[in-house]
C-alpha positions in Angstrom: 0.0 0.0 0.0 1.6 3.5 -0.8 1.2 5.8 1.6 1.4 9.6 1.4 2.8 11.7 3.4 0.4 13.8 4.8 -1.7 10.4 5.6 2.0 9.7 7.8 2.1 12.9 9.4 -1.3 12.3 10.7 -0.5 9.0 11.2 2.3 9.7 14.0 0.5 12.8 15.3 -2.9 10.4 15.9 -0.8 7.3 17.4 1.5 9.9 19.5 -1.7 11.5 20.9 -3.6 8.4 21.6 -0.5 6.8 23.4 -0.7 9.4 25.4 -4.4 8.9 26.7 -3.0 5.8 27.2 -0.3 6.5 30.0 -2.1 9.6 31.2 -5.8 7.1 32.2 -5.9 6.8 36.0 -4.6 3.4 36.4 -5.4 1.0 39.7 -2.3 0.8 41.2 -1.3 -2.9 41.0 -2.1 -2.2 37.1 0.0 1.1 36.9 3.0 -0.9 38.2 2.1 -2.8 34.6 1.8 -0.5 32.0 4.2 -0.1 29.5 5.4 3.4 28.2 2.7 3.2 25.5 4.6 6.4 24.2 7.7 5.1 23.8 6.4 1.8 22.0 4.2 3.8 19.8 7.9 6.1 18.8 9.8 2.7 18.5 7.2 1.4 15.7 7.5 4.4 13.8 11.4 4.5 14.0 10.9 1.2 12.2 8.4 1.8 9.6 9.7 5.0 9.0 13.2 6.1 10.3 13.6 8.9 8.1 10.8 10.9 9.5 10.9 9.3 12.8 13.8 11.9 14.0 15.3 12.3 17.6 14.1 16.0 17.6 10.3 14.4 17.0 11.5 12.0 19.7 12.8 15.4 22.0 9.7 17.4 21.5 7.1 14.2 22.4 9.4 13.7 25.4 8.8 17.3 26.2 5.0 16.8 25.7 5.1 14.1 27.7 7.0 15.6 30.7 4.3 18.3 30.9 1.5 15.9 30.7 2.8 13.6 33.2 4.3 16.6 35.6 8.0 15.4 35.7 11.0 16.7 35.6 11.1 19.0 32.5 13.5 17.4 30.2 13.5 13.8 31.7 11.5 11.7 29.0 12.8 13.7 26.7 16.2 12.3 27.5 14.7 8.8 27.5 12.7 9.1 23.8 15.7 11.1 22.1 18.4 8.4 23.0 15.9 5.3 22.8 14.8 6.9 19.1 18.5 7.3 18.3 19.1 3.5 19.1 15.9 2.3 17.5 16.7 4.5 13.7 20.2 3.4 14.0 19.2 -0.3 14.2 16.0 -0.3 12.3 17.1 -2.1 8.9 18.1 -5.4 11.7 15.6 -5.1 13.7 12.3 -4.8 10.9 13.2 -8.3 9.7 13.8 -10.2 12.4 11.2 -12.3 13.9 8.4 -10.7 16.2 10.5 -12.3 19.3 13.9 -10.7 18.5 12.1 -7.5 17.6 10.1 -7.9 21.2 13.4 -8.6 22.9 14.8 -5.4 21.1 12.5 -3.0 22.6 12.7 -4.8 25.9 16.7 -3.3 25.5 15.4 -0.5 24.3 12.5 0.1 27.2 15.5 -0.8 29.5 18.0 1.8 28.8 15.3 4.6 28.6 13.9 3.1 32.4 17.8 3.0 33.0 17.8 7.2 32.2 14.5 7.8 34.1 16.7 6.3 37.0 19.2 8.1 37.0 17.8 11.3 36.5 15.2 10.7 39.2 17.9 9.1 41.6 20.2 12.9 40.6 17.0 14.7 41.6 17.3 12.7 44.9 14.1 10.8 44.4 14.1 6.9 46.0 13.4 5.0 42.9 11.0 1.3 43.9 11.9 -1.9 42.6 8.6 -2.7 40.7 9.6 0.2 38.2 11.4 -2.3 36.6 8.0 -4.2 35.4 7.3 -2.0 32.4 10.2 -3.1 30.8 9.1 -6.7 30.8 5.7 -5.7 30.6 6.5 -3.5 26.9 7.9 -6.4 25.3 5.3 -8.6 26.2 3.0 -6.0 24.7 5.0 -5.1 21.6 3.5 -8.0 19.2 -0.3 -6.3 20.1 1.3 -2.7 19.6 2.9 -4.3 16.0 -0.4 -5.6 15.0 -2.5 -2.7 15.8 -0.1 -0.5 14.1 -0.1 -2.4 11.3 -3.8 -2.7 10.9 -4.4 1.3 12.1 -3.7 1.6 7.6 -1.7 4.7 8.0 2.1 2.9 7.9 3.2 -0.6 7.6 6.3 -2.0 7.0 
């Protein structure tokens, strides 16, 4: 299916904003230990589908976005995305054909080293970090075959 690129733009613009209704919906708590950082997963797809409009500035500016949404520490996802985005473009010509478990284990890297920067910048700011934070990761590769499919099947990019 060709794809234009105004039919991309909205693409990414409607997946970004929906991803993040997704992390901002009052979770309980047992489940928000759970949730995946929907935002994140949604940026990693469109590194891979498309990694030459999928930039780290993009990644920068959601990050930013999703700082304010969230009420952290101005700048701290948008450490995470831009670095995670980086990884994810440089890798993306691996990564898009290799079966859906590599690809899941991947992100799970991926998810790691961006909850391994939210660390670090929270343990700077002299917060005391638990141990469950360490569940999305697990939880966001379990979750990235769904995200793939309903990416996929959304019509506005596959690859």
């Amino acid at each position: 299916m060709v794809q234009t690129r105004q039919a991309t733009i909205l693409g990414y613009w409607l997946t970004i904003i929906v991803a993040m209704a997704l992390k901002i919906i009052p979770w309980s708590a047992p489940t928000l230990n759970l949730t995946p950082d929907w935002v994140l997963l949604v940026l990693i797809y469109w590194a891979f589908a498309t990694p030459e409009s999928a930039s780290v500035g993009k990644a920068w500016f959601v990050g930013l976005l999703v700082d304010v949404l969230t009420g952290q520490l101005l700048g701290q996802y948008a450490l995470a995305y831009a670095v995670s985005i980086y990884l994810s473009v440089k890798q993306h010509k691996r990564i898009r054909h290799m079966p859906i478990i590599q690809q899941s284990l991947f992100v799970c890297v991926i998810l790691l080293i961006a909850q391994i920067l939210f660390f670090w910048v929270e343990r700077i700011n002299g917060q005391v970090v638990p141990v469950q934070s360490w569940l999305p990761v697990l939880t966001g590769g379990l979750v990235w075959p769904l995200v793939l499919f309903v990416m996929r099947k959304t019509g506005f990019y596959s690859y």
